[in-house]
C-alpha positions in Angstrom: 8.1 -2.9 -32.8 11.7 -2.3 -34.1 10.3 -0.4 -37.3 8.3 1.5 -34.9 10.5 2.4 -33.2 13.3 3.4 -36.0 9.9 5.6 -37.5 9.8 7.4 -33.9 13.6 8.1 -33.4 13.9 9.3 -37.1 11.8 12.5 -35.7 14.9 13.1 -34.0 17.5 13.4 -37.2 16.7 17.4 -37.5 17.8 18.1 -33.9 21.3 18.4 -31.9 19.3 18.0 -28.3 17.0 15.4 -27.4 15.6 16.0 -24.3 13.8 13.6 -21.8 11.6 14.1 -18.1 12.3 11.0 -16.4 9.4 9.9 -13.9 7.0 8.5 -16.1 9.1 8.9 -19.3 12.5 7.1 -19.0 11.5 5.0 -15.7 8.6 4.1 -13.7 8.3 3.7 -9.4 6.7 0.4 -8.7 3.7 2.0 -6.8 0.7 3.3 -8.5 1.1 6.9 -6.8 4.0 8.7 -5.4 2.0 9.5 -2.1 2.8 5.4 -1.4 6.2 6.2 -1.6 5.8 8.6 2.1 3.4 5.2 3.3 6.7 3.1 2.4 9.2 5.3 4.0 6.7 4.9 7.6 6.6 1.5 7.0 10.4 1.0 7.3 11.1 3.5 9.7 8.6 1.5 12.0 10.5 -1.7 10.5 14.1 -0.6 11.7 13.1 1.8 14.2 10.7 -0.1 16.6 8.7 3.5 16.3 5.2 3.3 14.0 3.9 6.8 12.6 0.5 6.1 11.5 0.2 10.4 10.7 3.9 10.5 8.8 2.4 10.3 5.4 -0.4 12.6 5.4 1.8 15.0 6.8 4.7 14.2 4.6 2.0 15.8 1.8 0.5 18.6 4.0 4.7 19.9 4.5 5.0 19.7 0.6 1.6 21.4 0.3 2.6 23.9 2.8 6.2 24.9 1.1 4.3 25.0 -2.1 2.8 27.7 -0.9 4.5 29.6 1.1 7.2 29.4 -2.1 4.1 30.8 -4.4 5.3 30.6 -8.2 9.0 29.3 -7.2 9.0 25.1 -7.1 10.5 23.8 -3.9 13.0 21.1 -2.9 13.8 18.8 0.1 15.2 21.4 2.4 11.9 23.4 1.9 9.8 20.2 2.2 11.5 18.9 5.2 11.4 22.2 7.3 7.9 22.0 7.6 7.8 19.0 9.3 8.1 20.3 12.8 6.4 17.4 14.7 9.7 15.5 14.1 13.0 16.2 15.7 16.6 16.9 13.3 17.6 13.5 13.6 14.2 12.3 13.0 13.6 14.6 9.8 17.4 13.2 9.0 15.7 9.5 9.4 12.9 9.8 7.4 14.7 12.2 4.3 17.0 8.9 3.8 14.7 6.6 3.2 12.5 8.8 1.1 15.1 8.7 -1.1 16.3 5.4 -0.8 12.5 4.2 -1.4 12.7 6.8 -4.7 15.9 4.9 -6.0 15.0 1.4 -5.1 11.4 1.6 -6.2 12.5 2.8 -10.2 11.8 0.8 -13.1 13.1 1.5 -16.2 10.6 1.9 -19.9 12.4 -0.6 -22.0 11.0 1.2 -25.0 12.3 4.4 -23.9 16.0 3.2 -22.8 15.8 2.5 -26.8 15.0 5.6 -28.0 17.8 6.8 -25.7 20.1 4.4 -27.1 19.8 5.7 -30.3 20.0 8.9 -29.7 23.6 8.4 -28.0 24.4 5.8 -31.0 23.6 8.8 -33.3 25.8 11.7 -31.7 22.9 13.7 -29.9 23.5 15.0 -27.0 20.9 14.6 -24.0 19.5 16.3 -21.8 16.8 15.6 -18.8 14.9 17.6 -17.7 12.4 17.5 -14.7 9.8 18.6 -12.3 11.2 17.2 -9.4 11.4 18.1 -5.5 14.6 15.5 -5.1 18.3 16.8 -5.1 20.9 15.5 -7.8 22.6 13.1 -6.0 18.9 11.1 -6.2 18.6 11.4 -9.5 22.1 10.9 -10.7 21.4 6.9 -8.5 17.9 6.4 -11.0 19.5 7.3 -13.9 22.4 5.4 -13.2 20.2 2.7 -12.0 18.1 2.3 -15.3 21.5 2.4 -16.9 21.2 6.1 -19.0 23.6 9.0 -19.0 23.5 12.3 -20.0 25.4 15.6 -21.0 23.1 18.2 -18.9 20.5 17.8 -16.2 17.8 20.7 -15.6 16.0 19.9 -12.0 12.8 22.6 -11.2 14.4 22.2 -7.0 17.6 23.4 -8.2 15.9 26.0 -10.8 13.6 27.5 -8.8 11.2 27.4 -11.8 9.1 24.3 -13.2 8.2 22.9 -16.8 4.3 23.6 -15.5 4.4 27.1 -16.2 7.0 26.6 -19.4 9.8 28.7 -17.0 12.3 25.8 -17.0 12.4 25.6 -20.7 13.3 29.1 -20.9 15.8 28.4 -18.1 17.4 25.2 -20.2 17.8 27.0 -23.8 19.3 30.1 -22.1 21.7 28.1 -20.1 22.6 25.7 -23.4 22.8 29.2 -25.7 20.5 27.6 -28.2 17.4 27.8 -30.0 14.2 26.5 -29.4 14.8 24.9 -33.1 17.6 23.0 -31.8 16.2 20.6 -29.7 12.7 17.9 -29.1 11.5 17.2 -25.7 10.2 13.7 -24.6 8.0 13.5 -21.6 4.3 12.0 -20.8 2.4 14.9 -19.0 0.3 16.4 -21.8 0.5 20.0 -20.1 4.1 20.1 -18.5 5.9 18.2 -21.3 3.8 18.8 -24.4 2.1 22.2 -24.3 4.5 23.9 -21.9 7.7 23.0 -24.4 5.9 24.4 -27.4 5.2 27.7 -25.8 8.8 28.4 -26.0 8.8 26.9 -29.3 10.2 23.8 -28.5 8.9 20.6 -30.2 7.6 17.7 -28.1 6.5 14.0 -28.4 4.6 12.1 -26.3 6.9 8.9 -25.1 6.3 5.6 -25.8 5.4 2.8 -23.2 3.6 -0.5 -23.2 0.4 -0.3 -21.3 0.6 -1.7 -18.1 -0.1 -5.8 -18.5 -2.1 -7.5 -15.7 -2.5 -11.3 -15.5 -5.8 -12.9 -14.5 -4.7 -14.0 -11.2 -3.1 -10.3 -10.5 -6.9 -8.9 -9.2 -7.0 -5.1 -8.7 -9.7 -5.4 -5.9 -7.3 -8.0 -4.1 -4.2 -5.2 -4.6 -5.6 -1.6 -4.0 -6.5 -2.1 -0.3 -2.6 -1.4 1.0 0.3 -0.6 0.3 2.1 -3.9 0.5 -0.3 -5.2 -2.2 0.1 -2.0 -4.6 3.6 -2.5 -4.3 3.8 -5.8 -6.1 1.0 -5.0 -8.2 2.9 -2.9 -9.7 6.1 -4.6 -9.7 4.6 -7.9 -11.5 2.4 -6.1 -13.8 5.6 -3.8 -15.2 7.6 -6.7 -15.2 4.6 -8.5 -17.3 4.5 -6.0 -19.4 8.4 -5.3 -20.1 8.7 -8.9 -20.5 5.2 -9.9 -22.7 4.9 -12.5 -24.4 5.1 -14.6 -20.8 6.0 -18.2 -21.2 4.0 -20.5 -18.6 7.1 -21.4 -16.5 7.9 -17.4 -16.7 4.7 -16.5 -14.9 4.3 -19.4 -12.5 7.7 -18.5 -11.9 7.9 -15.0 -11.6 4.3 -13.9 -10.7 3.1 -16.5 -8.4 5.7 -19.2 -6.7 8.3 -15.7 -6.3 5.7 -13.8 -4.1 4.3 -16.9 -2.4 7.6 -17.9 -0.7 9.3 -14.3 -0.4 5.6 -13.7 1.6 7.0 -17.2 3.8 10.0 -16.5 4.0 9.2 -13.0 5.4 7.3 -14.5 7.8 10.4 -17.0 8.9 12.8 -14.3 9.3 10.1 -12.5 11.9 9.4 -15.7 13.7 13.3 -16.6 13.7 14.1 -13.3 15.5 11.2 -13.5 18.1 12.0 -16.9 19.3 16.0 -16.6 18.9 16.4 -19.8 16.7 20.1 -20.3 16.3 19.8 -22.3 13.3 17.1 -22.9 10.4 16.8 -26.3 9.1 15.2 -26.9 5.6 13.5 -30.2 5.0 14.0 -32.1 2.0 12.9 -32.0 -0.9 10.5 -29.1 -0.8 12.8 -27.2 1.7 15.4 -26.6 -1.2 13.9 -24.1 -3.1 13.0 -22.1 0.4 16.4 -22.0 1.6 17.6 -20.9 -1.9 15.1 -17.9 -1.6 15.5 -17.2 2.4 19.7 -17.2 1.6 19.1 -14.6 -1.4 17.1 -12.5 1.0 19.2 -12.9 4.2 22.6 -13.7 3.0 24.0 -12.6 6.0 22.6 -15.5 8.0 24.1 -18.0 5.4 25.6 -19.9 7.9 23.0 -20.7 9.8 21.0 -22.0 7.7 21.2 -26.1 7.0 19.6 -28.5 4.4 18.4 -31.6 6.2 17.0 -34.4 4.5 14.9 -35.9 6.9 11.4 -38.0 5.8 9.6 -41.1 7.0 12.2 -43.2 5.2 15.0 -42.0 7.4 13.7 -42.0 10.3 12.0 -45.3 9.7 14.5 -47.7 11.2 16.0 -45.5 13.6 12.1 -45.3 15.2 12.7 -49.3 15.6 15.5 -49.2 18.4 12.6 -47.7 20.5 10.6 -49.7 23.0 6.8 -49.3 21.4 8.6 -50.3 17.5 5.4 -51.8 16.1 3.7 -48.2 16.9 6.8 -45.9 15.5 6.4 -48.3 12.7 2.8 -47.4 12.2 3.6 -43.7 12.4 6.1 -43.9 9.7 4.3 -46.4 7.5 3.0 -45.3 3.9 -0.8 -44.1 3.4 -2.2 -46.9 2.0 -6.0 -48.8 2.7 -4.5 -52.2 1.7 -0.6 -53.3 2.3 1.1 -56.8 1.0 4.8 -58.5 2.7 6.7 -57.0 -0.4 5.6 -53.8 0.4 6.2 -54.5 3.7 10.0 -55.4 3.3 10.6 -52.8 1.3 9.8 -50.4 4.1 12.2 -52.3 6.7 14.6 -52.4 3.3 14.7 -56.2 3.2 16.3 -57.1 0.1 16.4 -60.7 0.8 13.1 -61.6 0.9 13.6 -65.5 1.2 15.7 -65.2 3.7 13.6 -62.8 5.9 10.3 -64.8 5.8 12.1 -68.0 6.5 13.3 -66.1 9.5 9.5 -65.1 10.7 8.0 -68.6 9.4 10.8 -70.9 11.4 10.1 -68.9 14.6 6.2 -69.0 14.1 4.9 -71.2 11.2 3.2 -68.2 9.3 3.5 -68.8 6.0 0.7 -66.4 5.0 3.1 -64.0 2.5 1.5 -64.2 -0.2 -1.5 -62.6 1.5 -2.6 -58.9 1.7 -3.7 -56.9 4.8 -5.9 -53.9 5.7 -4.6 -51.0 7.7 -7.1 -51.8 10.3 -5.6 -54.7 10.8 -2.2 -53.4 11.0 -3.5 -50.5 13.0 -4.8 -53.0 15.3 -1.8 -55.3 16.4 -2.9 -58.6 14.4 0.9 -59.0 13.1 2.9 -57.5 15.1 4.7 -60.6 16.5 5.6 -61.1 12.6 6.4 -57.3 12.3 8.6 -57.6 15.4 10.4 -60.6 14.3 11.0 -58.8 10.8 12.5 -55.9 12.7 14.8 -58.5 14.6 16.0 -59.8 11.3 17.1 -56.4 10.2 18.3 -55.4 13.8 21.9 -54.5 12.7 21.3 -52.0 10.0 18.4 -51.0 12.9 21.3 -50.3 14.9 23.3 -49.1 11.9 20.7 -46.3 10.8 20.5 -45.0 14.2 24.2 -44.6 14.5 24.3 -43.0 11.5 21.3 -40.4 12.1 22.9 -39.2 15.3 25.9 -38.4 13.6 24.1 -36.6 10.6 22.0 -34.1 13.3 25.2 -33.8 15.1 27.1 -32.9 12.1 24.3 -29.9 11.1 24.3 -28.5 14.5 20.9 -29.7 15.4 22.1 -29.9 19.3 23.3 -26.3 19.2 21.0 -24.0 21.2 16.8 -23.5 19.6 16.3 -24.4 15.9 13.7 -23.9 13.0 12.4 -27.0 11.2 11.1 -25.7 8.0 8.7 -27.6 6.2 5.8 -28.6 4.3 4.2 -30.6 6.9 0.6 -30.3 7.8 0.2 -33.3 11.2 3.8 -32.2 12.7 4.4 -36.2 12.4 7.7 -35.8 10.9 8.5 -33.5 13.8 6.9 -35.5 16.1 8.5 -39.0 15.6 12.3 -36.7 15.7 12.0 -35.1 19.0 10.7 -39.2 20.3 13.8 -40.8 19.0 15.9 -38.1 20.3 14.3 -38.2 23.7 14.2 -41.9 24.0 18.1 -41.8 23.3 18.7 -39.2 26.1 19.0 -36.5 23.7 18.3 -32.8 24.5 16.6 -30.5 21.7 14.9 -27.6 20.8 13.3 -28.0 18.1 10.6 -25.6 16.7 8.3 -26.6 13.8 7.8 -23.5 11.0 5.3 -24.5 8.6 2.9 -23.5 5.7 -0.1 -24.4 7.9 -1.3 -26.6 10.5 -4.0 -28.9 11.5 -5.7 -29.0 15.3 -4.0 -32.4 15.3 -0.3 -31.0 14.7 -1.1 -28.7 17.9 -2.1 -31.1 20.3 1.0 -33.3 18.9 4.1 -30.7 19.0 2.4 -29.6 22.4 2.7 -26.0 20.6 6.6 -26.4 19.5 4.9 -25.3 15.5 4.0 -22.0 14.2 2.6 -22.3 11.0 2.2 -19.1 8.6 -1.0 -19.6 7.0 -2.8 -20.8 10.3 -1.6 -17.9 12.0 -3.0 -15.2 9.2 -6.2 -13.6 8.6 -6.9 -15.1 5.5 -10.2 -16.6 5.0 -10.7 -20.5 6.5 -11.4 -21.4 3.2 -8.8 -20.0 1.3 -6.4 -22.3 3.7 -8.5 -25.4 3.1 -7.7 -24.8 -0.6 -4.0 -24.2 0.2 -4.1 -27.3 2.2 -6.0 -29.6 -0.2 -3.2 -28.5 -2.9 0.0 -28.9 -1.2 1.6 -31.6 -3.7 1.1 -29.3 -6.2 3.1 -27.0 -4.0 6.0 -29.3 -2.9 6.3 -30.1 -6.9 7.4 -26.3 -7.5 10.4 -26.7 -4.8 11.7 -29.9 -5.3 15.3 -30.3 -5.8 16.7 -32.5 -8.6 15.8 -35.9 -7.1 14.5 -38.0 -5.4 13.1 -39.3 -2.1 15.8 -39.4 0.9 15.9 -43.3 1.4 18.4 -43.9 4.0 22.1 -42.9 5.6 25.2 -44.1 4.3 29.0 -43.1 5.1 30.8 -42.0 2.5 34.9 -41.3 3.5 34.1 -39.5 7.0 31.0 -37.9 6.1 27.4 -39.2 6.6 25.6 -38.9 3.5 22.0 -39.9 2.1 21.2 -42.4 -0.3 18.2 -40.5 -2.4 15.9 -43.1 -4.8 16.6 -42.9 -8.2 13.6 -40.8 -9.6 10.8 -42.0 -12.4 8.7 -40.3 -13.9 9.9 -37.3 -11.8 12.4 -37.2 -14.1 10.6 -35.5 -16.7 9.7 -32.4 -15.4 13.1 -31.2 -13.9 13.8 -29.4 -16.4 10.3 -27.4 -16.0 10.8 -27.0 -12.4 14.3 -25.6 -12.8 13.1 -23.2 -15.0 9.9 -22.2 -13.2 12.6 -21.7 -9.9 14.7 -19.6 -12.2 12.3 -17.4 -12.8 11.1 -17.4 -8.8 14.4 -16.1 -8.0 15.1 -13.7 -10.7 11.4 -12.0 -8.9 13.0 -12.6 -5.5 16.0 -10.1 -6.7 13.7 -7.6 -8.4 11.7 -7.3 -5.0 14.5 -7.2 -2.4 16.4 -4.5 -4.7 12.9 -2.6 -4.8 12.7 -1.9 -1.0 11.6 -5.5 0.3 9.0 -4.4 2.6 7.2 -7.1 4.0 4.4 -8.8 1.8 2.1 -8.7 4.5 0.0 -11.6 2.6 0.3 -10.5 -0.7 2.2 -13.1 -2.4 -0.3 -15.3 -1.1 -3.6 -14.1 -3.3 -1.8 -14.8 -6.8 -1.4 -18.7 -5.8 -4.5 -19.0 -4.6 -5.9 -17.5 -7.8 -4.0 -19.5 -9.5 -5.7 -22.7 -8.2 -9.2 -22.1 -8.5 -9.1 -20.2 -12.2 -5.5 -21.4 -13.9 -5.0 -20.5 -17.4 -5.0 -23.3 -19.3 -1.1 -23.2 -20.4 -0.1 -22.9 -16.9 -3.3 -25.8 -15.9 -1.3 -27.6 -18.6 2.4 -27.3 -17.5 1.2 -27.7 -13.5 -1.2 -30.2 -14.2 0.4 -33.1 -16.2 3.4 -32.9 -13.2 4.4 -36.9 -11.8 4.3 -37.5 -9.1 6.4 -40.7 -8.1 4.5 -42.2 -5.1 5.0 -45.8 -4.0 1.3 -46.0 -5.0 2.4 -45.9 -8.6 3.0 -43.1 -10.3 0.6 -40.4 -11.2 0.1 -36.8 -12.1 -1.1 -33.7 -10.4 -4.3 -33.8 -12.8 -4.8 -36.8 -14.9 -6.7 -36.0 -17.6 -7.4 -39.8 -18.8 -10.1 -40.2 -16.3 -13.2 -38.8 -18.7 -15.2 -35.5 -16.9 -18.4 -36.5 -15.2 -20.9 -33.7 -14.8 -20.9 -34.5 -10.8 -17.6 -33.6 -10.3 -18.7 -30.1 -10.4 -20.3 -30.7 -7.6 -17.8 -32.6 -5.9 -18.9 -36.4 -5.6 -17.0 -39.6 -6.4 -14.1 -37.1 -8.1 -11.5 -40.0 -8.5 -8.3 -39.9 -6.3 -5.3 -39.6 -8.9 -7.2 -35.7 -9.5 -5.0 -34.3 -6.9 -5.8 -30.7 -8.2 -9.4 -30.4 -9.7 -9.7 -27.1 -11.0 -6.7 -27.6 -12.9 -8.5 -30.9 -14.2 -11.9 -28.9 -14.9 -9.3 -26.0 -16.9 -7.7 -28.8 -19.3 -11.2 -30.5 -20.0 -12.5 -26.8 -21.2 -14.8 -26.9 -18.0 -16.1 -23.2 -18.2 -15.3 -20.3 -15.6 -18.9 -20.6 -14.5 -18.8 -24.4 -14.1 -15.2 -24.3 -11.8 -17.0 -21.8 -10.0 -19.8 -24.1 -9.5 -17.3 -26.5 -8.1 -16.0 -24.0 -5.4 -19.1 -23.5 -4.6 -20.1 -26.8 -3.5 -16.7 -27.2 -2.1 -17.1 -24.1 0.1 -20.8 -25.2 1.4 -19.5 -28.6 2.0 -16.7 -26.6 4.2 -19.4 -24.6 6.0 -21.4 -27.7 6.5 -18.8 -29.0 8.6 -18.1 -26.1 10.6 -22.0 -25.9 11.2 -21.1 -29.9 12.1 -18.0 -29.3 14.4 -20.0 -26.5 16.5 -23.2 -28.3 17.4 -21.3 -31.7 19.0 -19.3 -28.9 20.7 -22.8 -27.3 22.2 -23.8 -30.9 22.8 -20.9 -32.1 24.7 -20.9 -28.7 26.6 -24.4 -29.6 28.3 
C-alpha cells in the first residue's frame, strides 16, 4: 500500500496546487446518505426538546429543493435553505440549524488513505486547496477539517460562491481568484461529473481519490441495518472503522464491533430508566458490573458520583442470610447449583476451615457421624439435615454475627440508604436482589432498591413484586432471540469481568470495609484477552458518543446475537476456549474434548460443560447449514413449549 501510494502522490510533483473536495474525498459521515443526517437532527431535537417532528426531514429536503429553485443556476446556502422552512418559528429554525451542523461535524470520518496523500503533499511544499459543493457556512467546515486533522492555504465553498463545481463555474471562480493557470494545479475528488469532468473543462487535471471499500463483517447484516436510522448509523460507523482498521484481530472485533454496541445499547437504556424513576444512585454488581460502569461513566461522566461498584454475590450475603429466623431456607437460596452436595463442600460454604472441630461440634450434640456421606438437593431442599445445618451455623455464629456487622457498614458506606437506587446486574431470577432487600428488612432496614437487568424471567417478577426492569424483556425483539441471549449469559459475564475473582467475604482493613475476592484459576489465563477485548469496547464507546450518540434503539443488540449463532471461527476460538472457574471444577465456555455427535444438531444429550454450542459446532468445522440445523430444532423445541404453556392455561381456565 505504501508504494501505491508514493506511485499516486508522484502525479503530483508537476504541480504547485493540489486541490481536494472533502465529503466523500478527505472524510466520510457515518450514515449511508446525507438525508439521515435531517432524520438525526429530529431525532435529537425530540431527544432534548420533549417535541417529536415526524414531517422535519422531508421537509428539511423539500426547503433545499425549493431554494434550489427559486436560486435557478446560483447554488444556495443555509440562510436560503432555512428560510423556506416556514412551519417553524425563528427560534425553532435557530434549533434545528445547530444541530444540523453539529450532526455534520460529529458524524465525519476521516479517509486514512487520503489524510496521506494530504500529508505528503504539505511534506512536499504544495500548497492546498479545498474545494466544495457544499450548502454549509465556513465555520462548519473549518470544525471537519480541523476534526480529521487537515489544514489548508485556501477554501472555495459553492454557498459562499454562488457557483458550483457541477457546472465547472467554481473552477473558473478558484483559478481567477488564485491568478493561476489551469496547468498549475490537480483536483482530487470522487464524483465522476463534479470533480472529474467538470475540472478538465477548464483544463484542470483530476484524479479520482483513493479509499478502501467499505468492509462489513458477517455478523454486521445489511437487512438487519437499513430499516432506521439508529441501525444505519452504526452500520456505518463499524464498517468504516472495519475497514480503516483491516486486518481485524479477534479481540479487536469482539471488542469493537459487538461487546461496544451491546452495552452502549444497555447502558442507553439505564440512563432512560434512571431518569424516569429518579434513582439517586446506580450500583454495579460485581464482577460483570465492572465493565458496565466503565462504559456508563465514559458516556455520562457527569453522573460520576453517583455511580458505585458493589460487590455483592451469594458468597457475601451467605452468612449475613444466617442471623435471620428461617436460616436453613436463606441457606438454600444462597446455596451453589449442584444435583449432589458432600460436608466439605458444605463447610466451605459456611467457611469452616476447621473441619474437625466443626463435625465434632454437630456429632457431640447429635451422634451423626455420617460425613463422609453425600446428599441430594432433594434432600437438602427438603429439611432432612437441617438440625445438622443449624448446628453448623451455631458453630460459626460469631463470624455469622461478624459478616453481618460488616455488610451493614459496606451498604452504608456506598450510600445504599440514600433515597431510590439502581442494582445493575446480570441476574436473570432477581435472587440476589431478592435475599438483599430480606436481610435488610428483617434488620429494620428501609430501602429502595430497583433491579435493572439484561432480562428477566416470570419468576424474577413474581419475586421482586415488580422492583426489576429488565432491558431485553422489555424490547421488541423476537422471544427467541432472548432465549438465546439468556441461554448464553456466561459467555456474556466473561466479556465484563474485572481482573479477579469471586467476592468471598467482608473484611476491615484500617477503617474501611473491604472484600476478600478468591484467588482466581484458570481465570487467570484469559485476562489478558478480556482486557484487551474491553479496550477495544471502549475505544468504540468514544467513536460513538463523539459521533452524535443517539440512542441505539436495539442496534447494538443484533451484532451479539449474530455473533452467537454463526461466530467466525477465530472469534468461536478466542470466546470459546474462555475458563470458567466454578466450584464445579473448572471448565470452558465450549470444550472441544468432548467428540461431536451428529445429535447434537438436533439438540439431544449435548453434554453440560458445552455452555455455548454454536461456538462448539464453529471449532469442530460443523457447517453453516448444520448450526442452522441446530437453531432450528432449538427454535421448534421453544415453540413447542409455548404451544405447551398456552394449552394448561386454556385448561385451567375452564
Amino acid at each position: 500500500m505504501r508504494s501505491y501510494l508514493s506511485d499516486y502522490c508522484e502525479q503530483f510533483v508537476p504541480f504547485a496546487y493540489v486541490s481536494f473536495d472533502i465529503f466523500d474525498t478527505l472524510m466520510f459521515r457515518t450514515v449511508s446518505d446525507f438525508t439521515m443526517i435531517h432524520q438525526m437532527v429530529a431525532k435529537l431535537y425530540r431527544e432534548k426538546y420533549g417535541i417529536s417532528l415526524p414531517l422535519y426531514p422531508k421537509q428539511r429536503l423539500d426547503a433545499e429543493i425549493t431554494a434550489r429553485n427559486v436560486s435557478g443556476k446560483n447554488e444556495v446556502n443555509m440562510d436560503m435553505i432555512f428560510e423556506y422552512l416556514s412551519d417553524y418559528s425563528e427560534e425553532e429554525r435557530n434549533r434545528l440549524r445547530f444541530l444540523e451542523e453539529k450532526c455534520e461535524i460529529d458524524n465525519c470520518v476521516g479517509n486514512p488513505l487520503m489524510i496521506e496523500v494530504w500529508k505528503w503533499c504539505r511534506d512536499n511544499g504544495k500548497k492546498i486547496v479545498i474545494i466544495t459543493d457544499m450548502y454549509l457556512p465556513r465555520r462548519v467546515l473549518n470544525a471537519i477539517l480541523a476534526k480529521i486533522g487537515v489544514d489548508y492555504d485556501c477554501l472555495y465553498i459553492s454557498g459562499e460562491e454562488g457557483v458550483t463545481k457541477r457546472t465547472s463555474e467554481l473552477f473558473a471562480v478558484v483559478l481567477r481568484k488564485l491568478n493561476i493557470k489551469p496547468t498549475q494545479i490537480i483536483h482530487i475528488g470522487d464524483d465522476l461529473n463534479n470533480d472529474i469532468n467538470m475540472p478538465r473543462m477548464k483544463g484542470i487535471t483530476s484524479l479520482l481519490r483513493l479509499s478502501k471499500e467499505s468492509n462489513v463483517l458477517p455478523y454486521i447484516k445489511v437487512e438487519q441495518y437499513n430499516s432506521s436510522l439508529e441501525k444505519d448509523h452504526l452500520y456505518s460507523l463499524l464498517s468504516r472503522y472495519c475497514s480503516n482498521k483491516e486486518p481485524l484481530s479477534a479481540e479487536q472485533r469482539i471488542g469493537y464491533t459487538i461487546l461496544g454496541p451491546l452495552i452502549v445499547d444497555f447502558c442507553q437504556w439505564l440512563h432512560v430508566i434512571r431518569k424516569e424513576n429518579n434513582l439517586h444512585k446506580l450500583f454495579f454488581v460485581a464482577r460483570e458490573g465492572f465493565f458496565i460502569k466503565k462504559v456508563y461513566e465514559k458516556m455520562y461522566p457527569q453522573e460520576a458520583s453517583d455511580l458505585m461498584y458493589i460487590r455483592l454475590n451469594k458468597n457475601t450475603l451467605r452468612l449475613p442470610l444466617l442471623s435471620m429466623h428461617n436460616s436453613c431456607e436463606y441457606f438454600m437460596k444462597a446455596k451453589v447449583g449442584r444435583l449432589i452436595y458432600d460436608w466439605k463442600l458444605i463447610l466451605d460454604l459456611l467457611y469452616i476451615s476447621d473441619y474437625e472441630s466443626a463435625k465434632h461440634f454437630v456429632t457431640l450434640r447429635t451422634g451423626f457421624d455420617g460425613f463422609h456421606e453425600t446428599m441430594t438437593l432433594k434432600e437438602l431442599e427438603s429439611g432432612k439435615y437441617n438440625e445438622i445445618l443449624i448446628l453448623l451455623f451455631e458453630f460459626q455464629r460469631d463470624m455469622i454475627e461478624e459478616q453481618c456487622s460488616l455488610l451493614d457498614e459496606y451498604l452504608m458506606s456506598l450510600g445504599l440508604f440514600e433515597g431510590s437506587v439502581g442494582l445493575v446486574n446480570n441476574s436473570i431470577n432477581g435472587n440476589g436482589q431478592s435475599m438483599l432487600i430480606d436481610y435488610l428488612l428483617s434488620k429494620g432496614k428501609d430501602c429502595d432498591i430497583l433491579g435493572l437487568q439484561f432480562i428477566k424471567t416470570s419468576k424474577c417478577e413474581k419475586l421482586l413484586k415488580g422492583k426489576c426492569r429488565a432491558w431485553l424483556t422489555e424490547s421488541n425483539i423476537s422471544e427467541f432471540s432472548k432465549t438465546r441471549f439468556y441461554s448464553n449469559c456466561l459467555l456474556m459475564e466473561h466479556l465484563m469481568f474485572e481482573p479477579c475473582g469471586t467476592s468471598i467475604r467482608f473484611y476491615r482493613h484500617g477503617n474501611k470495609v473491604e472484600v476478600l475476592c478468591a484467588p482466581p484459576r484458570t481465570e487467570q489465563k484469559d485476562f489478558e484477552k478480556i482486557a484487551n477485548i474491553q479496550k477495544y469496547a471502549l475505544e468504540f464507546v468514544d467513536d460513538y458518543t463523539s459521533h452524535v450518540g443517539i440512542l441505539l434503539d436495539m442496534a447494538g443488540f443484533y451484532g451479539y446475537f449474530n455473533m452467537l449463532c454463526h461466530p467466525l471461527y477465530d472469534d468461536a476460538a478466542l470466546l470459546g476456549h474462555l475458563n470458567d472457574d466454578d466450584m464445579d471444577g473448572d471448565k470452558k465456555i465450549s470444550d472441544t474434548r468432548f467428540p461431536f455427535r451428529f445429535k447434537y444438531l438436533f439438540s439431544r444429550d449435548i453434554p453440560f460443560d458445552i455452555t455455548w454450542r454454536e461456538g462448539y459446532f464453529t471449532l469442530k468445522n460443523i457447517s453453516w447449514w448444520g448450526i442452522n440445523l441446530y437453531l432450528i430444532s432449538v427454535r421448534l423445541q421453544f415453540y413447542k413449549q409455548i404451544v405447551k404453556s398456552y394449552i394448561k392455561r386454556i385448561v385451567f381456565l375452564k
